[in-house]
Structure formats: C-alpha cells, structure tokens
C-alpha positions as a Markdown table, in Angstrom:
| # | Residue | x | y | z |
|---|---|---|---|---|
| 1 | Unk | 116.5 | 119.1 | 145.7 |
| 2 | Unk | 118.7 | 121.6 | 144.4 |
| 3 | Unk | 122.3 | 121.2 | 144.2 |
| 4 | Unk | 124.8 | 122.4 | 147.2 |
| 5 | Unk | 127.2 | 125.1 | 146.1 |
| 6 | Unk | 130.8 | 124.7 | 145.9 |
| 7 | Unk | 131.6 | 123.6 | 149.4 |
| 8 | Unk | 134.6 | 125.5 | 151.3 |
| 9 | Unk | 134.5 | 128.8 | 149.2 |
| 10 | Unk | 134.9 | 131.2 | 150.7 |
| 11 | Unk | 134.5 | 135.5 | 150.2 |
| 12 | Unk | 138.3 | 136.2 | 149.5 |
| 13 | Unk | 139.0 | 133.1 | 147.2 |
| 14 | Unk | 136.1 | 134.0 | 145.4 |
| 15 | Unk | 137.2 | 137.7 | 145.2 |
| 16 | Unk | 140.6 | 136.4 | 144.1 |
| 17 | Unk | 139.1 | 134.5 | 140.9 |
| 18 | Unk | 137.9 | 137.5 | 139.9 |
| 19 | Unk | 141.3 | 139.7 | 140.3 |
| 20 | Unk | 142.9 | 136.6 | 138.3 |
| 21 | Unk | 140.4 | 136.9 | 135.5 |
| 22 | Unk | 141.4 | 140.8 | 134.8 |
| 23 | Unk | 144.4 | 139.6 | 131.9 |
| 24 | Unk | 142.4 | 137.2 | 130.4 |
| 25 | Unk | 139.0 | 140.1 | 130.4 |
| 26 | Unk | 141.8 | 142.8 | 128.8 |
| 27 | Unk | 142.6 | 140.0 | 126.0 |
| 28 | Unk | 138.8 | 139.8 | 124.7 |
| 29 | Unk | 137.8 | 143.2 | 125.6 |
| 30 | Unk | 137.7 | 143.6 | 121.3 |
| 31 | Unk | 136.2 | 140.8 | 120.6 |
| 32 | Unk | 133.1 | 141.6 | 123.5 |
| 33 | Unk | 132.7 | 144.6 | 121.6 |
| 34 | Unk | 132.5 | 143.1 | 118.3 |
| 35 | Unk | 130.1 | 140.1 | 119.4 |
| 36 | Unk | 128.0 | 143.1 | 121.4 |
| 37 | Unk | 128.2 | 140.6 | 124.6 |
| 38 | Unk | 130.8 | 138.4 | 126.2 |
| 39 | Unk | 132.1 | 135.4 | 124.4 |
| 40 | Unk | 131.7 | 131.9 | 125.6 |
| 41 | Unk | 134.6 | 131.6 | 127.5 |
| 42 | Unk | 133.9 | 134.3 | 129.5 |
| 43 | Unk | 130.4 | 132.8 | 130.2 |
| 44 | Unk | 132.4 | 129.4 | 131.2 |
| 45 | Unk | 135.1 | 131.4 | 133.5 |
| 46 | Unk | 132.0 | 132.7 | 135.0 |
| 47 | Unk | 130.1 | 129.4 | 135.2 |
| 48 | Unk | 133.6 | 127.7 | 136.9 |
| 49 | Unk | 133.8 | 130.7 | 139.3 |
| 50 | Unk | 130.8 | 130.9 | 140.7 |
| 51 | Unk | 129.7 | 134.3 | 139.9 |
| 52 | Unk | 126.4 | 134.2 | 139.1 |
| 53 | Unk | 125.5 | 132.4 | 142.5 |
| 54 | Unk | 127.0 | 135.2 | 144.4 |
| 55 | Unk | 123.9 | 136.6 | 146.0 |
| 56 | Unk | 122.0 | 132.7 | 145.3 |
| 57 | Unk | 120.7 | 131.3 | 148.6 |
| 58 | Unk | 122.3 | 128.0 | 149.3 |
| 59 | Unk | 119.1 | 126.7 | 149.6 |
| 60 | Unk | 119.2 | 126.5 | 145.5 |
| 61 | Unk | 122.8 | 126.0 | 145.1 |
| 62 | Unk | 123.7 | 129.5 | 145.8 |
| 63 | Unk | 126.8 | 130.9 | 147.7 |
| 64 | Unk | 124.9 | 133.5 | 149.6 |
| 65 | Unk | 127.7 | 135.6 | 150.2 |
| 66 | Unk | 127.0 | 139.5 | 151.0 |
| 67 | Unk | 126.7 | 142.3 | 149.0 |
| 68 | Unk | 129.7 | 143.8 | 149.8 |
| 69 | Unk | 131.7 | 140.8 | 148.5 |
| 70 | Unk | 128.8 | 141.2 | 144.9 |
| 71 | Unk | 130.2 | 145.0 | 144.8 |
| 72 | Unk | 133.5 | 143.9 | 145.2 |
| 73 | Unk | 134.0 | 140.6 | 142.4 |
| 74 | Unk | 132.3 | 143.6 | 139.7 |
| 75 | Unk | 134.7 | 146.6 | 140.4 |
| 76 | Unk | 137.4 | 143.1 | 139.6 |
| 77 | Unk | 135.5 | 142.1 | 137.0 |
| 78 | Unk | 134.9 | 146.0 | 135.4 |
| 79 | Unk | 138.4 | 147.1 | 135.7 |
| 80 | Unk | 139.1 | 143.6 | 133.2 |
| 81 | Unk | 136.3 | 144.9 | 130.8 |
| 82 | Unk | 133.8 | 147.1 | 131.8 |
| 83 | Unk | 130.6 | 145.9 | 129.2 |
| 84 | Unk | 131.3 | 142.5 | 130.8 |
| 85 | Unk | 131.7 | 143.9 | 134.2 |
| 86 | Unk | 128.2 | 145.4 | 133.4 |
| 87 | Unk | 126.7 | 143.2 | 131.9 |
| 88 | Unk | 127.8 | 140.4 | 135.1 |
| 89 | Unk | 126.2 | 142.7 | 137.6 |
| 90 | Unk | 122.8 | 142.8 | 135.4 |
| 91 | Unk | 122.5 | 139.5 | 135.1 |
| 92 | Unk | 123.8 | 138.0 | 138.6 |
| 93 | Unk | 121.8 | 140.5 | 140.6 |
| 94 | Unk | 118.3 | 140.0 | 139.8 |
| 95 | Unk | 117.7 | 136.8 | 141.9 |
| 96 | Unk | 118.2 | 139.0 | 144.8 |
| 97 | Unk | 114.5 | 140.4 | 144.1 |
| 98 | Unk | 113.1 | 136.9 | 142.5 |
| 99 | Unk | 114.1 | 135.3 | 146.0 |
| 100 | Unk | 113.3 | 138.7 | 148.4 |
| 101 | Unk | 109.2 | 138.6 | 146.5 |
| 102 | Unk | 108.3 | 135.5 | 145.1 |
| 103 | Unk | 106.9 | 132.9 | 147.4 |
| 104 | Unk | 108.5 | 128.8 | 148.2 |
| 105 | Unk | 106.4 | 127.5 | 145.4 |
| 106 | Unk | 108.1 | 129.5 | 142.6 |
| 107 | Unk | 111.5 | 129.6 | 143.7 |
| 108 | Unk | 111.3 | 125.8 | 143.7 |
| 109 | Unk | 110.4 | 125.3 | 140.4 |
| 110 | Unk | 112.5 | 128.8 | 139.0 |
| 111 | Unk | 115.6 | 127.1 | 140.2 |
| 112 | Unk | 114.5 | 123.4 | 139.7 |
| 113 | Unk | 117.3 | 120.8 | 140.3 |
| 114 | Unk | 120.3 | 122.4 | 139.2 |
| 115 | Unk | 120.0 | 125.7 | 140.8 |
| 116 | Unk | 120.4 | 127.4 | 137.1 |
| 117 | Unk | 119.3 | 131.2 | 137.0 |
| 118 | Unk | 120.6 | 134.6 | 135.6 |
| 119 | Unk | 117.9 | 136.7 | 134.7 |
| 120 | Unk | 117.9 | 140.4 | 132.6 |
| 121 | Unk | 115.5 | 142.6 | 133.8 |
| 122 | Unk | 114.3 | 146.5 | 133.4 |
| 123 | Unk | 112.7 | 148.3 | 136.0 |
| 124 | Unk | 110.3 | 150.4 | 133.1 |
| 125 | Unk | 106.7 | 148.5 | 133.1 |
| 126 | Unk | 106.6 | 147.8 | 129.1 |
| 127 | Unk | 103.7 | 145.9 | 127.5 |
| 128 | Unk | 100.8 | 144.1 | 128.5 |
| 129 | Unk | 99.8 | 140.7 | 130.9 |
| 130 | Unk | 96.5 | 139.3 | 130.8 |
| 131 | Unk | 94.8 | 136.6 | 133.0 |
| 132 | Unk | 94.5 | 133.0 | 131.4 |
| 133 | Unk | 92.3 | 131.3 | 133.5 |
| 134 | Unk | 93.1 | 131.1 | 137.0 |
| 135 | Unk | 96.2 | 129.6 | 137.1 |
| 136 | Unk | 98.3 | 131.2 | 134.3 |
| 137 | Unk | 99.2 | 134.8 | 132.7 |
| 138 | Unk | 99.5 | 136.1 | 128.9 |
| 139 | Unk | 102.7 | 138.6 | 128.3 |
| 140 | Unk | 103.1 | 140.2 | 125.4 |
| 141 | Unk | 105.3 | 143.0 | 124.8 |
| 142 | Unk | 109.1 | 143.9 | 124.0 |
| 143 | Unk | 111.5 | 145.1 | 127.0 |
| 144 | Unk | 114.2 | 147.3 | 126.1 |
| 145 | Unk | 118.1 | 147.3 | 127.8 |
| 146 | Unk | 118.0 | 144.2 | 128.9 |
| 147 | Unk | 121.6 | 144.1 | 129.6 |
| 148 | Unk | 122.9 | 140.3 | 130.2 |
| 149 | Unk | 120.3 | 139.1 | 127.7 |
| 150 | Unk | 122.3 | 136.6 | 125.7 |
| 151 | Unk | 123.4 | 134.3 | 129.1 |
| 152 | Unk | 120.2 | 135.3 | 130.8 |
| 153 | Unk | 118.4 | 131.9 | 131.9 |
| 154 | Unk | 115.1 | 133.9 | 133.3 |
| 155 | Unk | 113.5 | 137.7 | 132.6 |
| 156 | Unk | 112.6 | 139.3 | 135.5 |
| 157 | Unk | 110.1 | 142.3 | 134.4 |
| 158 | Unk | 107.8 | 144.5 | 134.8 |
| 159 | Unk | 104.7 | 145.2 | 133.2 |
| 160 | Unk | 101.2 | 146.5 | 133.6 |
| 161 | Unk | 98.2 | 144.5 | 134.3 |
| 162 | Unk | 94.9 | 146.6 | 133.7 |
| 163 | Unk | 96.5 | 150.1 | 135.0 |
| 164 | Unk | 98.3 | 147.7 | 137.9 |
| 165 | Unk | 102.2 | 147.6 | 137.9 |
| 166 | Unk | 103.2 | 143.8 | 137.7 |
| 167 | Unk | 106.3 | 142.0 | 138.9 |
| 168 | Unk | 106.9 | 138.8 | 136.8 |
| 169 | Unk | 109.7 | 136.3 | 136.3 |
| 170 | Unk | 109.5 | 134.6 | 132.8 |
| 171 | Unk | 111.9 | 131.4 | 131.5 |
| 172 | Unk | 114.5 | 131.6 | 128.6 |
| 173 | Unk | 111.5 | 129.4 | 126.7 |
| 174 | Unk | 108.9 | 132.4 | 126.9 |
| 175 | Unk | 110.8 | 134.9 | 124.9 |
| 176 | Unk | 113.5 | 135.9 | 122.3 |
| 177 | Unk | 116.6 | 138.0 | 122.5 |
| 178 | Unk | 116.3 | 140.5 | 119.4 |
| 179 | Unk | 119.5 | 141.4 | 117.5 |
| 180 | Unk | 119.0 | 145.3 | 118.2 |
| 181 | Unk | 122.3 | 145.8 | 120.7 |
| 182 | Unk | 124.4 | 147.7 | 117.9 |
| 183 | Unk | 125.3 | 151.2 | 117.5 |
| 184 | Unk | 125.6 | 152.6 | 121.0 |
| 185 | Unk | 128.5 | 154.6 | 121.8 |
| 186 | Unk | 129.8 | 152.9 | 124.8 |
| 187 | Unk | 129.1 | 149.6 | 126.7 |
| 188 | Unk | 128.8 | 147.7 | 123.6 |
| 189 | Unk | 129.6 | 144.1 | 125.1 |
| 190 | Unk | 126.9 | 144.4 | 127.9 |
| 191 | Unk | 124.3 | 142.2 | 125.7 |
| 192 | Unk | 121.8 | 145.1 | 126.3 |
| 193 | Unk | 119.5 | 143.9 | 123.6 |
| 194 | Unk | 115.5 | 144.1 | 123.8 |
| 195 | Unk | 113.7 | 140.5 | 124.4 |
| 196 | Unk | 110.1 | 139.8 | 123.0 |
| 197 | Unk | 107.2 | 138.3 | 124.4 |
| 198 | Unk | 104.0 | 137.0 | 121.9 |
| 199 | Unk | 101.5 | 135.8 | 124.0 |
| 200 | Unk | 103.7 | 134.0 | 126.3 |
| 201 | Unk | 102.1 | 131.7 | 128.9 |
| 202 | Unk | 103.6 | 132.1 | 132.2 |
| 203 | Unk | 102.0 | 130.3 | 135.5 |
| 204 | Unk | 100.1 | 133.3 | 137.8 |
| 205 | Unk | 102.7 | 132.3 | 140.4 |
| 206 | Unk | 105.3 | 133.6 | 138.4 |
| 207 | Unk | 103.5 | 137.1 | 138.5 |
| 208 | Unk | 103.6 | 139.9 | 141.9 |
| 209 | Unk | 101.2 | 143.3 | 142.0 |
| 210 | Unk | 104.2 | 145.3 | 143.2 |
| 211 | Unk | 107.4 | 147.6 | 141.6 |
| 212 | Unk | 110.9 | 146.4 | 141.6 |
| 213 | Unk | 111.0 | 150.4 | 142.5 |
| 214 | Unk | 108.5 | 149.8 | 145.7 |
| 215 | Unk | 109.2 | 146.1 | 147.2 |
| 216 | Unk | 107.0 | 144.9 | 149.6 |
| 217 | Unk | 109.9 | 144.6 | 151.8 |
| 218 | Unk | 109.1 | 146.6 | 155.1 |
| 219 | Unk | 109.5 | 144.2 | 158.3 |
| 220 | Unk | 110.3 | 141.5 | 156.2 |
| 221 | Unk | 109.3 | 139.5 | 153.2 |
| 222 | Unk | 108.4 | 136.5 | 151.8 |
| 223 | Unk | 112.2 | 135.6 | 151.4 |
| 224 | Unk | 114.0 | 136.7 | 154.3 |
| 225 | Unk | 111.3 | 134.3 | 155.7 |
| 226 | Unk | 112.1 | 131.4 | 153.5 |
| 227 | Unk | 115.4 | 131.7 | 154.1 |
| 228 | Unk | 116.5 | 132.8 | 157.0 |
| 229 | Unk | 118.4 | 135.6 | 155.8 |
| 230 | Unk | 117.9 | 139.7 | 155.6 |
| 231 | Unk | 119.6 | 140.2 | 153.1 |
| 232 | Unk | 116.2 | 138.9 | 151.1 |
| 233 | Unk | 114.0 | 141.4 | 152.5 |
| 234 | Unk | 116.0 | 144.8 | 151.1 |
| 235 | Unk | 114.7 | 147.7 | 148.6 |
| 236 | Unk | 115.8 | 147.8 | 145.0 |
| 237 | Unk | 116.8 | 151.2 | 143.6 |
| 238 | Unk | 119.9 | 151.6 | 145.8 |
| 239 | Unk | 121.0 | 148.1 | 145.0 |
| 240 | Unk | 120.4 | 149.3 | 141.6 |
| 241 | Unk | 122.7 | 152.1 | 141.7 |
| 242 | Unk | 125.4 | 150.3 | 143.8 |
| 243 | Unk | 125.3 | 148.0 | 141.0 |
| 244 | Unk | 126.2 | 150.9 | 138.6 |
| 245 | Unk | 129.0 | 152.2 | 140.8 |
| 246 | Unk | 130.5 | 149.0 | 141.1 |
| 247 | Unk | 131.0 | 148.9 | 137.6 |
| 248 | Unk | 131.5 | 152.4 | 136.8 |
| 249 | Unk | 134.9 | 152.4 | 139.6 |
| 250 | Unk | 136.0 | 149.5 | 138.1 |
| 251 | Unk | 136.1 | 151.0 | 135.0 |
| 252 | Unk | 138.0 | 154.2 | 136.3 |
| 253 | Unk | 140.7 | 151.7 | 138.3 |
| 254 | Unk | 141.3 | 150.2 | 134.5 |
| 255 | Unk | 141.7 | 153.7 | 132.7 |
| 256 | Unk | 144.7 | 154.6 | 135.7 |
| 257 | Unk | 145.8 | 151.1 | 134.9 |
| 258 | Unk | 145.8 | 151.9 | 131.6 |
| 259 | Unk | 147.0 | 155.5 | 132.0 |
| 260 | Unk | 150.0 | 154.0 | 133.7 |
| 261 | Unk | 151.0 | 152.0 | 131.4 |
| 262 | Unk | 150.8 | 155.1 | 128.6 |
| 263 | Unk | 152.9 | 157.2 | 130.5 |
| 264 | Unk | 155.7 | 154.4 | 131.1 |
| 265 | Unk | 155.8 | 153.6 | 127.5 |
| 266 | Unk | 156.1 | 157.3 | 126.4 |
| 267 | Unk | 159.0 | 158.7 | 125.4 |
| 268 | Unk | 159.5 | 162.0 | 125.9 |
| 269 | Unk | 160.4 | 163.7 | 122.5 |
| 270 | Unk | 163.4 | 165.8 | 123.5 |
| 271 | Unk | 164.8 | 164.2 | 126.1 |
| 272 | Unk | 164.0 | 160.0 | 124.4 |
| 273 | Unk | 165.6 | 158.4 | 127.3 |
| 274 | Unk | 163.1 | 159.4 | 129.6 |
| 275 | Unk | 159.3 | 158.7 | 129.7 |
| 276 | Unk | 156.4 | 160.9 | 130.7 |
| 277 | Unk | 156.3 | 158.9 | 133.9 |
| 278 | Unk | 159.2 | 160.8 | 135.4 |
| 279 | Unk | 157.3 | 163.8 | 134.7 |
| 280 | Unk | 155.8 | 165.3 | 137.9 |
| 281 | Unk | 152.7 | 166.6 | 136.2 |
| 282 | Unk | 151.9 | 162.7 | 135.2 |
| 283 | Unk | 152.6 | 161.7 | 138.7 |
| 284 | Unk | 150.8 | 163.9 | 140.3 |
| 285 | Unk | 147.8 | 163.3 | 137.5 |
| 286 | Unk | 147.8 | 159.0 | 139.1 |
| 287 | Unk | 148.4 | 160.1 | 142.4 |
| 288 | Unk | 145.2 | 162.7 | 141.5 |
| 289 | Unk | 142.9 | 160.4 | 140.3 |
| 290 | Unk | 143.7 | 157.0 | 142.1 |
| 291 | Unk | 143.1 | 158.7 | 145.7 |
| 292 | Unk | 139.4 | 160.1 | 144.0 |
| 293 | Unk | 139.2 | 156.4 | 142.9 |
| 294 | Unk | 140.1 | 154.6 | 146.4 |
| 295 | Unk | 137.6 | 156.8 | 148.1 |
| 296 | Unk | 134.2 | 155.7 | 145.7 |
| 297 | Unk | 135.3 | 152.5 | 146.5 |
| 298 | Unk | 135.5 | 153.2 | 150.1 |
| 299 | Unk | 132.1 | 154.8 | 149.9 |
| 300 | Unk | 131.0 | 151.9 | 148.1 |
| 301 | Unk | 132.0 | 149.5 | 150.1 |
| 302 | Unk | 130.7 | 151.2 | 153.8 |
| 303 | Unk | 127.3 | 152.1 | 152.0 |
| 304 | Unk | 127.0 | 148.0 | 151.2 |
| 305 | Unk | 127.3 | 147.4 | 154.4 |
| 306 | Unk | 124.7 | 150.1 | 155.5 |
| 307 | Unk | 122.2 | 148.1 | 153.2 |
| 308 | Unk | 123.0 | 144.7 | 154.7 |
| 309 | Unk | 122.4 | 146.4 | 158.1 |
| 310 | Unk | 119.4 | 148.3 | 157.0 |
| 311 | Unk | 117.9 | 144.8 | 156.1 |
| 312 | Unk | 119.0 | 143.2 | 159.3 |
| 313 | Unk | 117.2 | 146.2 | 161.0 |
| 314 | Unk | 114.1 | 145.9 | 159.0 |
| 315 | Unk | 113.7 | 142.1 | 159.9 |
| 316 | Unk | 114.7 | 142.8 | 163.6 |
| 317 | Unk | 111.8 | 145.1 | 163.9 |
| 318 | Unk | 114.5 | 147.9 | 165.1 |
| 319 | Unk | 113.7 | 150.1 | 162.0 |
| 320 | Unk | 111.8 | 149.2 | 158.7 |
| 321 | Unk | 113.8 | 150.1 | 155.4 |
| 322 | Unk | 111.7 | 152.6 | 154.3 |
| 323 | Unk | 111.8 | 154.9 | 150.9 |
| 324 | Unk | 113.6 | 157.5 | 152.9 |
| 325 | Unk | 116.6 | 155.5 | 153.9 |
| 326 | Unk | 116.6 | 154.2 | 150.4 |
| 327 | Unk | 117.1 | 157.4 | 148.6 |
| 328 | Unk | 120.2 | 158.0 | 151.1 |
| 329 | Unk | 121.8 | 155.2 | 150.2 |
| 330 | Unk | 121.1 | 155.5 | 146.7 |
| 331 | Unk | 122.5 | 159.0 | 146.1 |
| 332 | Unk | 125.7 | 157.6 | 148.3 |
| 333 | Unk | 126.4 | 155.1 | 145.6 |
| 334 | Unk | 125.4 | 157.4 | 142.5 |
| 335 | Unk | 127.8 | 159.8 | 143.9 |
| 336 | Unk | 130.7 | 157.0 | 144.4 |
| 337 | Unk | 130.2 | 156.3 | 140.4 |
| 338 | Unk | 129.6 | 160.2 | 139.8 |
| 339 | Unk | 133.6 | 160.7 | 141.6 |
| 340 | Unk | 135.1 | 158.0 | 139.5 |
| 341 | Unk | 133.3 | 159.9 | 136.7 |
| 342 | Unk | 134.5 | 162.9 | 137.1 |
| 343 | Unk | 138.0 | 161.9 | 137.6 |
| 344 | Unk | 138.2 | 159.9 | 134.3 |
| 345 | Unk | 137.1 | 161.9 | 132.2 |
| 346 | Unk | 138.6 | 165.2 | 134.1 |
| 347 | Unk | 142.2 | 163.7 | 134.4 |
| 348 | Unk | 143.1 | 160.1 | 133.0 |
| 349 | Unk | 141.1 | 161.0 | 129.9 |
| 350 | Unk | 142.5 | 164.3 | 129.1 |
| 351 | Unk | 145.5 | 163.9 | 129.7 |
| 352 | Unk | 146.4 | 160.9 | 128.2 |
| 353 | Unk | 147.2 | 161.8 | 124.9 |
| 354 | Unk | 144.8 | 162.7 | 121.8 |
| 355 | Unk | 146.4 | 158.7 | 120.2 |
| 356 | Unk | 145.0 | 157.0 | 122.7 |
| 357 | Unk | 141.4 | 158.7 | 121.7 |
| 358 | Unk | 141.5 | 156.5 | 119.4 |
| 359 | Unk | 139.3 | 153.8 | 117.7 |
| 360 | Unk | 140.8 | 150.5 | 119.4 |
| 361 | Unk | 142.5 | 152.4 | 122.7 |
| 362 | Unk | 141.8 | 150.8 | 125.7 |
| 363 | Unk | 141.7 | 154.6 | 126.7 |
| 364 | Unk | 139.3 | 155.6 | 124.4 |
| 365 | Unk | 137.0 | 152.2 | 124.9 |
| 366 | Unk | 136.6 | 153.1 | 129.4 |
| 367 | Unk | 135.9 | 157.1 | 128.1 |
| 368 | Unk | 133.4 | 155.7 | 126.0 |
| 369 | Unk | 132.0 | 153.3 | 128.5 |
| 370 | Unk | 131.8 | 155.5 | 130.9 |
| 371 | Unk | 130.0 | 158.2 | 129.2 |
| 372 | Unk | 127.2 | 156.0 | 128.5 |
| 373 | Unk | 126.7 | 155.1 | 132.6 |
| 374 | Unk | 126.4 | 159.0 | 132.8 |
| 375 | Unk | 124.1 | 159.6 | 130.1 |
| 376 | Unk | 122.4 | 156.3 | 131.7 |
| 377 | Unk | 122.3 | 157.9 | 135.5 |
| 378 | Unk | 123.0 | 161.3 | 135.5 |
| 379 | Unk | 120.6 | 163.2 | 133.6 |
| 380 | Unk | 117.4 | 160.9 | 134.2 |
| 381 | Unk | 118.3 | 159.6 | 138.0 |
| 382 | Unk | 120.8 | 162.1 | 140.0 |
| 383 | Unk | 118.1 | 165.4 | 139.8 |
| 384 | Unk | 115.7 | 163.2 | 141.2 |
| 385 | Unk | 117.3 | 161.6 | 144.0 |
| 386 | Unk | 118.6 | 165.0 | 145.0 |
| 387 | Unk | 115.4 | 166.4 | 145.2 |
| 388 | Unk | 114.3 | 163.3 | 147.2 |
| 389 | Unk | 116.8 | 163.5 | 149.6 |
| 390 | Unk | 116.7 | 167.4 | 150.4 |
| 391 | Unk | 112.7 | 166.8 | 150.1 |
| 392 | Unk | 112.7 | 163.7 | 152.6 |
| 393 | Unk | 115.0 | 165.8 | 155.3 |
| 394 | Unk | 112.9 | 168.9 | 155.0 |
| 395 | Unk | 109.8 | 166.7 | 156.2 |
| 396 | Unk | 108.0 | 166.9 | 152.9 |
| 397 | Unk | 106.3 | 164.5 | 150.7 |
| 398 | Unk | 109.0 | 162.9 | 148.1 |
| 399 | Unk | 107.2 | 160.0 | 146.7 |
| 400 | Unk | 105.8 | 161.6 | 143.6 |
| 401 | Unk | 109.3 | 162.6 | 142.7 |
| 402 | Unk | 109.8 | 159.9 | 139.9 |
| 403 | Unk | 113.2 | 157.9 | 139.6 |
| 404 | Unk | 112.3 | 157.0 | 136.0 |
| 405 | Unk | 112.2 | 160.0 | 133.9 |
C-alpha cells in the first residue's frame, strides 16, 4: 500500500511554498547553471513541498490537485529560476500520461510502497524495443532532451517496435544519464541530458502500442477508470505546450522583476539624484510589459481549466476530446508563452541597458532562456498548429500535419 500524501494541504498553501521558494531559487540560479541542473537543495525543497506529487493520484501518495494549480506552482517556480522551473514541469508532469495509459498492474508496482516517481520523457520515438519472451521487452537506444534527467526516478519514452510507435515507462535501474547537457545557449540548469538504454529488460506491461502525441483517451481510459478522476483520461500535446507557457511567463514575470529592480538602482547620469524609475518612458516600459504578462497568464490559466473540463466532458460522454479540440487548446497556450515572448525580448530586454547583457545578468540569463523555448516551439511547433487549426475549422483533413518537425 502506497503512502497517503500530506494530509490537509491544500491548492493555495501549496501555491504559497512555491512563491516563498522564489529568493532562495534567485540565490542558486548561478550555480544551476554551472552544475547544468538544480542542486540538491533544490531537489530537497521540492521533495519537502510536495511538488512532484502535484498531478500524483492519492491513490499512490499523490496530491491530485488540478492542472490549473500544476500551471500555477511553475510560473512561481520559473519566475525564481527558469531552467529549474523547466526542468520541475518536465519531470513532475509525466505521471499524468503513466497513470492516464498504463493499466492497475503497472501503476502498482511503478509506484511501489513509497509512492516515488518523476520521470523525463521525449515525445520523438528514438531506438529500438524487441520482445523477450512473452512477458518482457529489450530497449536499446539513446533519447535526447530529456530535461529533469538527473532527479528523474522513471523514463517515460517512446520508441518503435517493428514500424509500431511504442509507449514505455523504464526505472532509474534500466538506463544512464549521459554527461552531454553542456553548451546550449539558454536553459542550461534544466538537466536536459540524453539517457541510454543497452539492452535493457523491461516487463511487457511496462510497454503501450500508442503515441504520447495520440493517447487512447477518447471516452475514457484506463486511468480515469482506476481512479475515479478525468483528469487521467486527457490528450498530451496541449498539456505539453501549457507546460512550456507556464514556464516561459514565469520567466517573463522574473525579467520585469528584474527590470524593476534595474531601473530603481540607476542613476541617471545628469541629474544623479534621480533614477531611471522616475522616468516616464521606464514606467510606461513595466506598465507595457506586465499588462502583456498578466494577460498569458490569464489565458493560461482559463485554457487549464478548458482542459480539465474537456476531460470531464470526455468521460461524461457529453463530447470526446478529440485531436480537433486539442490543437485549440494547444495553439491558446503556445500563444500565452509566444506574448510573454515577445514582450521580453521587445521591451524588458531592450531596454534594459546593454550591462545587464551581460555574462552573469540576471537580465541576460531570462533573454537567453527564453530564446531557447522559441527556438524549442516556435519554428518546429507554431506553423503546424496554425495550419491545424485553420485546417480543422475549414472541415479538412489535419492529421498528416506533423507536430514534430
């Protein structure tokens, strides 16, 4: 028997731990960077607080709050550090699909007695698995960004099973975190290092023919079954991407944070008793960017709450969650992170001052990070889903439209 969770918590006190983590977050931001994942006692803040368990079902010692209240601890936890931010959401996530797919057998013995599980994942299908008798499955291959990889007590994955896509969930025992995280120009503290599989044995129950892209979800699924909830019975790629905006807003709330803070401390250079702050241009700069910022999280927050009821919905029989209503939800978060984006790199960036550009800027460190969620979303994932969108009202055929470039 699993564990009960922390008994009493509840959403805002467990919001609040992560608003009162945000000084201690700033303080190690360096050091993230230099370890190329969070230290220790970050992990432990995390482990006290709860946050991995956020999306858990209490059946395995899980809180099994919402995802609105998920959303809501990483845009805290971003706007203290970003990478860790990032690399929080990558990790704590995933059990949401492990317990929406995988059936009572496996969950029992993936969470075992103590309820223990953060697990990296990828959606791209990389390497091979092989049947090993009836019971087990071979894996052998190396999965790339596997952000959360260091703390990561699982590996949910995908791979490819004689031309089949395959859905598996392998323990920290069947594979190896590679030291290849370095170099990147932002997000250097997520832990996004490849792991490596040779020929690890895995039981067949550990293994799904489906996508994490195309879950078996529609009028229920194996988890919203076992327990009792909808939330376990919701698609992934929007998830994904609210996952990315959570972060990505964070991370433009901690550049005005940071932006303020510039502004005060400026002196202005003919005139040294004043500060840039009682410039107008400066105000009017905040003012600028924190109303873009309030309304992605605004977006962020109703669209969370369209997913929760589009799983209630699908379980209900009132309307399945189909690929259609997934794509709208999707581009509605990728747009919230595209806004906060836009107005940190248009505004707090630019005008901030060429210092704080900076090697070892706070400033320079969220223009950095947030470049690399662009280069990471925009590019490769936006095109797409605005073709899929325009393509699914039109009445026409989106599905070979691919999300993964």
């Amino acid at each position: 028997m699993t564990a009960a969770p922390e008994t009493g918590l509840t959403e805002r006190e467990i919001i609040e731990r992560a608003v009162a983590l945000r000084p201690a977050l700033l303080a190690r931001q360096a050091e993230t960077e230099r370890l190329t994942h969070y230290p220790e006692d970050t992990h432990d803040d995390f482990l006290k607080a709860g946050f991995y368990r956020i999306l858990q079902p209490r059946r395995y010692g899980g809180h099994e709050f919402g995802l609105p209240v998920f959303y809501r601890v990483v845009v805290e936890i971003a706007r203290g550090c970003p990478s860790t931010g990032w690399a929080l959401s990558l990790t704590a996530a995933h059990v949401l699909q492990a317990c929406t797919v995988f059936d009572e057998k496996a969950q029992d013995e993936l969470f075992g007695p103590d309820g223990d599980f953060r697990a990296a994942s990828t959606v791209a299908p990389v390497g091979i698995a092989q049947p090993d008798g009836p019971d087990h499955v071979i894996l052998d291959g190396t999965w790339p960004y596997s952000s959360g990889a260091p703390y990561s007590t699982h590996y949910l994955g995908q791979t490819l099973r004689a031309g089949t896509p395959v859905l598996f969930v392998a323990p920290r025992s069947a594979w190896t975190v590679l030291d290849d995280w370095r170099g990147a120009l932002g997000l250097r503290g997520t832990g996004s290092n490849s792991i490596r599989m040779d020929q690890a044995r895995v039981p067949a129950h550990f293994t799904r023919e489906t996508s994490l892209l195309d879950l078996p979800v529609e009028g229920g699924s194996v988890g919203s079954t076992l327990h009792g909830n909808p939330m376990y019975a919701g698609r992934a790629p929007s998830f994904f991407h609210g996952e990315l905006a959570a972060v990505m807003i964070g991370t433009a709330y901690a550049a005005a944070d940071e932006y303020a803070r510039i502004v005060a401390a400026r002196p202005l250079l003919l005139e040294p008793d004043r500060t840039r702050a009682d410039l107008h241009d400066y105000q009017r700069h905040l003012g600028e960017a924190l109303g873009v910022i309030h309304l992605a999280e605004a977006a962020l927050r109703q669209t969370s709450e369209d997913w929760m009821e589009a799983c209630r919905r699908n379980v209900s029989g009132e309307a399945p969650f189909t690929a259609v209503e997934d794509n709208r939800l999707a581009l509605t978060f990728l747009n919230a992170g595209r806004m906060a984006w836009d107005v940190l790199q248009g505004i707090l960036f630019r005008t901030a001052g060429s210092r704080h550009a900076r090697d070892g800027e706070r400033m320079q460190r969220y223009f950095r990070d947030a470049a690399t969620y662009w280069t990471h979303v925009g590019p490769g994932m936006y095109e797409p889903l605005l073709r899929r969108v325009g393509c699914d009202t039109l009445g026409l055929p989106s599905e070979d439209i691919a999300l993964i470039p």
